[in-house]
C-alpha positions in Angstrom: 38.0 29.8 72.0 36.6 30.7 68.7 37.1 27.9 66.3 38.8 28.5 63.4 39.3 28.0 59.4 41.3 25.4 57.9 43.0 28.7 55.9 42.7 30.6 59.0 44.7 27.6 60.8 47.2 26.9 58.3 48.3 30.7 58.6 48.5 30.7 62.7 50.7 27.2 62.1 52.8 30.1 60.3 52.2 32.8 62.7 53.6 30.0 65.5 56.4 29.0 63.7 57.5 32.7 62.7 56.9 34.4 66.0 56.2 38.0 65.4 55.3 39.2 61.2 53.5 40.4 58.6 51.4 39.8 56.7 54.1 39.8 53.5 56.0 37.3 55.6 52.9 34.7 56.0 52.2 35.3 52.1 56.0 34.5 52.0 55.5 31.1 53.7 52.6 29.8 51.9 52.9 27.5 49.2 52.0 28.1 45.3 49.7 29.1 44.0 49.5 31.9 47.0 46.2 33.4 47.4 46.1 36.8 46.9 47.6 39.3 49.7 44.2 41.0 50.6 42.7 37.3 51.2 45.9 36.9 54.2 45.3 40.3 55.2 41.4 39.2 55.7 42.6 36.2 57.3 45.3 38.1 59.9 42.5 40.7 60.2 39.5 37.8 60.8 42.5 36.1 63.8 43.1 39.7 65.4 39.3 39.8 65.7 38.8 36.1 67.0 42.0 37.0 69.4 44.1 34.4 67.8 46.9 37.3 67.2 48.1 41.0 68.7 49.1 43.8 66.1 50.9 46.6 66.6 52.1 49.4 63.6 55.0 49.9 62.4 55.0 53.0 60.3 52.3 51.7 57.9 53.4 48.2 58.4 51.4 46.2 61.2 53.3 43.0 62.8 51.2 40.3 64.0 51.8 37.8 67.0 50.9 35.0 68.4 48.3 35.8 71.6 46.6 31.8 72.1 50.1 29.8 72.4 50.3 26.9 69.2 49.9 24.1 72.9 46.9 26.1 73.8 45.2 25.4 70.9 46.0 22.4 70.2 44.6 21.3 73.5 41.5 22.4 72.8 41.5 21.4 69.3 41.7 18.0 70.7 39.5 18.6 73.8 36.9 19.1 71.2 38.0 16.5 68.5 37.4 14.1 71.2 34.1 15.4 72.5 32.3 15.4 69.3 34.0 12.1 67.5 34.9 9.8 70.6 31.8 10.4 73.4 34.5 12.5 75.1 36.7 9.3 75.5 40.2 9.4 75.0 40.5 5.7 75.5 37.8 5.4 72.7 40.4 7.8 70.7 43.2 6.1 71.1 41.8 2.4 70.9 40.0 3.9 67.0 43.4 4.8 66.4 45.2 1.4 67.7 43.0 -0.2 65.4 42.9 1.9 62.2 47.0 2.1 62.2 47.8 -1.4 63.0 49.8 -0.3 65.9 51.9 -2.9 67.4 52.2 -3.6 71.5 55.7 -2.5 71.1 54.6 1.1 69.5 51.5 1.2 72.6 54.0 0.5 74.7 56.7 3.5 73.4 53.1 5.8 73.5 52.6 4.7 77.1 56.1 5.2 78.4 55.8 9.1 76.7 52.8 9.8 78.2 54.3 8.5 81.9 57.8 10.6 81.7 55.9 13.4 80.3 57.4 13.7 76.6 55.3 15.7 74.0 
């Protein structure tokens, strides 16, 4: 999976939420100042390419839609995160992160109980 841009990221988080749309629709979404339409059109364009998203036209309209689901991703957003900043240990992640958020034994505890009944 090609990685991808932080603008190129914040528009699939749209493309996720939104299902199937345009490229008006993302622009829609974004907050202000919005970038110019041609940049999102780049960007849809640049996701298509990386097959982050399917398009099919509509008259001279082309909706966009997911093809990598948002969990898909994410996974391997996270596969990767933890590979390059944790020596590929998620008990080094999570103890970093036990540590740099003060998290009680109560809130470990609530984290370990998700992970076991299978809770996202």
């Amino acid at each position: 999976m090609e990685k991808l841009t932080k603008q190129e990221e914040e528009v699939m988080l749209h493309v996720w939420k939104l299902g199937s749309c345009t490229t008006k629709e993302i622009l829609q979404q974004l907050d202000e100042p919005r970038p110019p339409y041609t940049t999102i059109a780049s960007v849809m364009n640049n996701l298509k390419r990386k097959g982050y998203l399917n398009a099919e036209q509509h008259g001279l309209t082309y909706h966009f839609s997911p093809r990598i689901a948002q969990s898909e991703y994410k996974s391997d957003f996270m596969r990767s995160f933890v590979s390059n900043y944790f020596k590929n240990s998620f008990r080094e992640m999570v103890s970093f992160f036990a540590k740099e958020e003060d998290l009680s034994p109560e809130d470990l505890k609530e984290i370990i109980n998700e992970i076991e009944s299978g809770n996202d």
